[in-house]
C-alpha positions in Angstrom: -61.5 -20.9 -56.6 -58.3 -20.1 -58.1 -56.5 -22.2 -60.8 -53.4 -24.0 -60.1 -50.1 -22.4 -59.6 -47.5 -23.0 -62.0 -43.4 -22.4 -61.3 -41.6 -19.4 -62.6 -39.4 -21.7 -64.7 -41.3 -24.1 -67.0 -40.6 -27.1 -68.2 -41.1 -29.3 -71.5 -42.0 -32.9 -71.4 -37.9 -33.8 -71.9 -36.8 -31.8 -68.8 -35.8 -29.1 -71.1 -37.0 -25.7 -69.5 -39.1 -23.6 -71.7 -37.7 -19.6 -72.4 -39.9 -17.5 -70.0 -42.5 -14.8 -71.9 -40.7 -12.0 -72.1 -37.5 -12.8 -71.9 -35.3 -13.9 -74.5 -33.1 -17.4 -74.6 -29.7 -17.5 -73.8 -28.0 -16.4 -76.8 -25.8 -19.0 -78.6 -22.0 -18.5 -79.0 -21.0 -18.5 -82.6 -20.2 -21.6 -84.3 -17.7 -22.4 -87.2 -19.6 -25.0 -89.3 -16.5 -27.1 -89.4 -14.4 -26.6 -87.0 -11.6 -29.4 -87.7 -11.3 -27.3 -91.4 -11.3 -23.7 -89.6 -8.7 -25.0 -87.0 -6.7 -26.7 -90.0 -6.7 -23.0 -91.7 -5.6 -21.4 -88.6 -2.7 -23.6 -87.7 -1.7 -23.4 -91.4 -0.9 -19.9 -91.0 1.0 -20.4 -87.8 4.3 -18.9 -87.2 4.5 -20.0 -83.1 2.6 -22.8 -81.6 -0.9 -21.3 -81.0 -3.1 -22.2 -77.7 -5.8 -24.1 -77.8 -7.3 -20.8 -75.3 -6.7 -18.7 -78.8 -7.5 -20.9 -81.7 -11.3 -21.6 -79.4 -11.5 -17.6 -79.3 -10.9 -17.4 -83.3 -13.4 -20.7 -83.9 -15.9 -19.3 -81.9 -16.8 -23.1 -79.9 -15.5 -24.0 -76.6 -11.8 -24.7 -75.0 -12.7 -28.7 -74.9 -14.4 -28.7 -78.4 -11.4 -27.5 -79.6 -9.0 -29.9 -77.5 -10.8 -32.5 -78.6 -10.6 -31.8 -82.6 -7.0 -31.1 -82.2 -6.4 -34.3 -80.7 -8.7 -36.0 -83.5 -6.5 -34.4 -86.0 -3.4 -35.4 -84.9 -4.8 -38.8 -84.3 -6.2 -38.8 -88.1 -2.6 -37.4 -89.7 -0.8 -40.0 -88.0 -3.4 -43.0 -89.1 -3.2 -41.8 -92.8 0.4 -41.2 -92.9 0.6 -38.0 -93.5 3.9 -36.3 -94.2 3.4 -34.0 -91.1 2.0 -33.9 -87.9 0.0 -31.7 -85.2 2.0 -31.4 -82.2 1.4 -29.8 -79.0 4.4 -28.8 -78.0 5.2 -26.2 -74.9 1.2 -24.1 -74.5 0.6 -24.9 -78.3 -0.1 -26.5 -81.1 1.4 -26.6 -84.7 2.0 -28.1 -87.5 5.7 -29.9 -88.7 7.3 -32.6 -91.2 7.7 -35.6 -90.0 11.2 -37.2 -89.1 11.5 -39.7 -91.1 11.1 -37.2 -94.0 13.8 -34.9 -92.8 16.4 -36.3 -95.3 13.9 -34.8 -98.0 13.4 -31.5 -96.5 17.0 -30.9 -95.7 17.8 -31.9 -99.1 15.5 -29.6 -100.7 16.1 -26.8 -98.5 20.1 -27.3 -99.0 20.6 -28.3 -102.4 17.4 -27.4 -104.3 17.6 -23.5 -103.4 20.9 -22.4 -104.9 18.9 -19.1 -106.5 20.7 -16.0 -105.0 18.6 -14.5 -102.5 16.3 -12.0 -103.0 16.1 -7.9 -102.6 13.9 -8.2 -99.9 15.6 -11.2 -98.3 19.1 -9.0 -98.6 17.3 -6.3 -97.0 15.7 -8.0 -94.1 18.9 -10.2 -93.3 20.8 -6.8 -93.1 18.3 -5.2 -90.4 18.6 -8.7 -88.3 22.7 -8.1 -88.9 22.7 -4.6 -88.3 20.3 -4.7 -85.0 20.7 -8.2 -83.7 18.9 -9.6 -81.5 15.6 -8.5 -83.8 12.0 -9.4 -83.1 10.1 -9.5 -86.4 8.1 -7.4 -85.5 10.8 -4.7 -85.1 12.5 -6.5 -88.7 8.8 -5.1 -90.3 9.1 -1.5 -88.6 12.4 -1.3 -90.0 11.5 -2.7 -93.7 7.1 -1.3 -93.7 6.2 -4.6 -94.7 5.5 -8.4 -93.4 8.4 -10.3 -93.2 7.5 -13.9 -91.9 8.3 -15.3 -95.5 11.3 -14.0 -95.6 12.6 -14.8 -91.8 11.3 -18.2 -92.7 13.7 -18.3 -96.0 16.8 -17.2 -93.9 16.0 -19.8 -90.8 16.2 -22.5 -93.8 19.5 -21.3 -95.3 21.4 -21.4 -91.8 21.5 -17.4 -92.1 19.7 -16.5 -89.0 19.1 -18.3 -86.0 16.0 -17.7 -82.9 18.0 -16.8 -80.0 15.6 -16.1 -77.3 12.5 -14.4 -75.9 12.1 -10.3 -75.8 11.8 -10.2 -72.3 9.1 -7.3 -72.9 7.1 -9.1 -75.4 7.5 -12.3 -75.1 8.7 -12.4 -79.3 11.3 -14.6 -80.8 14.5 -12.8 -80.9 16.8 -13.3 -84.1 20.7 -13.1 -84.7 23.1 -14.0 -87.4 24.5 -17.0 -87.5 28.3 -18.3 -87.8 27.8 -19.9 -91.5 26.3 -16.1 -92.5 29.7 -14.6 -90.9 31.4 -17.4 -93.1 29.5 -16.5 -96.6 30.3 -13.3 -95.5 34.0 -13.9 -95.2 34.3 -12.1 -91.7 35.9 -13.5 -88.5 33.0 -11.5 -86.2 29.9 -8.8 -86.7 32.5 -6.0 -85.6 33.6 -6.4 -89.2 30.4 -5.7 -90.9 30.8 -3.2 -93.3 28.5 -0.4 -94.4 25.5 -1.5 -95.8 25.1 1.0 -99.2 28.5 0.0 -100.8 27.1 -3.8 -100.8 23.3 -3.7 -101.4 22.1 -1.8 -104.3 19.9 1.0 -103.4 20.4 0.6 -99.5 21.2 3.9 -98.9 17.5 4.9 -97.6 17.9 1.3 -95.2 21.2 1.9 -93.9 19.6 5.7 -92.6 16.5 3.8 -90.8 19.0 1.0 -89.5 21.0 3.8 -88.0 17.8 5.6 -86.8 16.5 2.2 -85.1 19.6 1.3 -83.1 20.5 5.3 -81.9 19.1 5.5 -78.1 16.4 7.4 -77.1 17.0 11.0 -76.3 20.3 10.8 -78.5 19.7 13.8 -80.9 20.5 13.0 -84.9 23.2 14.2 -87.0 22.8 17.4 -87.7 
């Protein structure tokens, strides 16, 4: 007489069902150990509002894990008083001051920078003048190095301004702005003059500038 049968799919005393000889369990997604922290370091070095779809993908846990520690944050920043906030604003989320401190920023940002602007911000706000609207991306071909700091530096001083979306990409398009015509004592951009005569050693960056903006096909001077 033959034993009793048993199903193909086992089960343990809690209902839990018990990994088949043979045949390995599921495998588990990785994990972040604490999530709330690795989100925190992700959104701190945020340039655009990043999906909750993305920041799960970089965390390693589920959409819904993630929602749900994004809204816990906010919820905690806001009960401590934080001076910024987690927003989710458009298919994003990221980090900004608060209002009420805006008085503070502005004034810091306005008054409390009156150092002359750097080589490499002098650079970079030439290749937005020179080839506006620029992505950054396009900014960094142009210059061979990151320039987030930096677009971030000339957003704060009123010099630039996002204008739009690259309809290709989907990137933040920059232009100059009418207080950078102003500093620069010109009416419009059709007065801009040569780069070299006015940024010291720009001689190499004017010949890119002109290399980026020539259509393609157009032949180079000879």
């Amino acid at each position: 007489m033959s034993g009793p049968t048993t199903d193909a799919a086992a089960v343990r005393g809690d209902g839990a069902p018990l990994a088949t000889p043979g045949r390995s369990a599921e495998p588990e997604p990785p994990v972040t150990g604490d999530v709330p922290a690795a989100l925190e370091a992700l959104l701190l070095m945020a340039t655009e509002p990043l999906p909750a779809v993305e920041l799960a993908q970089a965390v390693g846990v589920p959409v819904a894990a993630v929602e749900s520690a994004l809204l816990s944050l906010a919820a905690f920043y806001d009960e401590t008083g934080r001076g910024f906030e987690l927003r989710h604003v458009g298919s994003g989320w990221r980090y900004y001051t608060r209002p009420e401190h805006a008085p503070v920023v502005n004034r810091y940002v306005l008054e409390g920078q009156h150092g002359r602007l750097t080589q490499a911000a002098l650079e970079t706000l030439a290749v937005v003048a020179y080839l506006q609207p620029a992505t950054r991306s396009r900014i960094s071909a142009v210059r061979g190095v990151n320039v987030d700091g930096v677009v971030r530096t000339l957003l704060a001083r009123d010099l630039i301004v996002e204008t739009g979306r690259d309809e290709l990409s989907g990137a933040a398009l920059f232009e100059t702005t009418p207080y950078f015509l102003e500093r620069m004592g010109l009416s419009s951009r059709d007065e801009l003059p040569p780069l070299a005569p006015h940024l010291p050693d720009a001689t190499a960056l004017e010949a890119e500038l002109a290399e980026a903006a020539r259509p393609a096909g157009e032949p180079g001077p000879g």
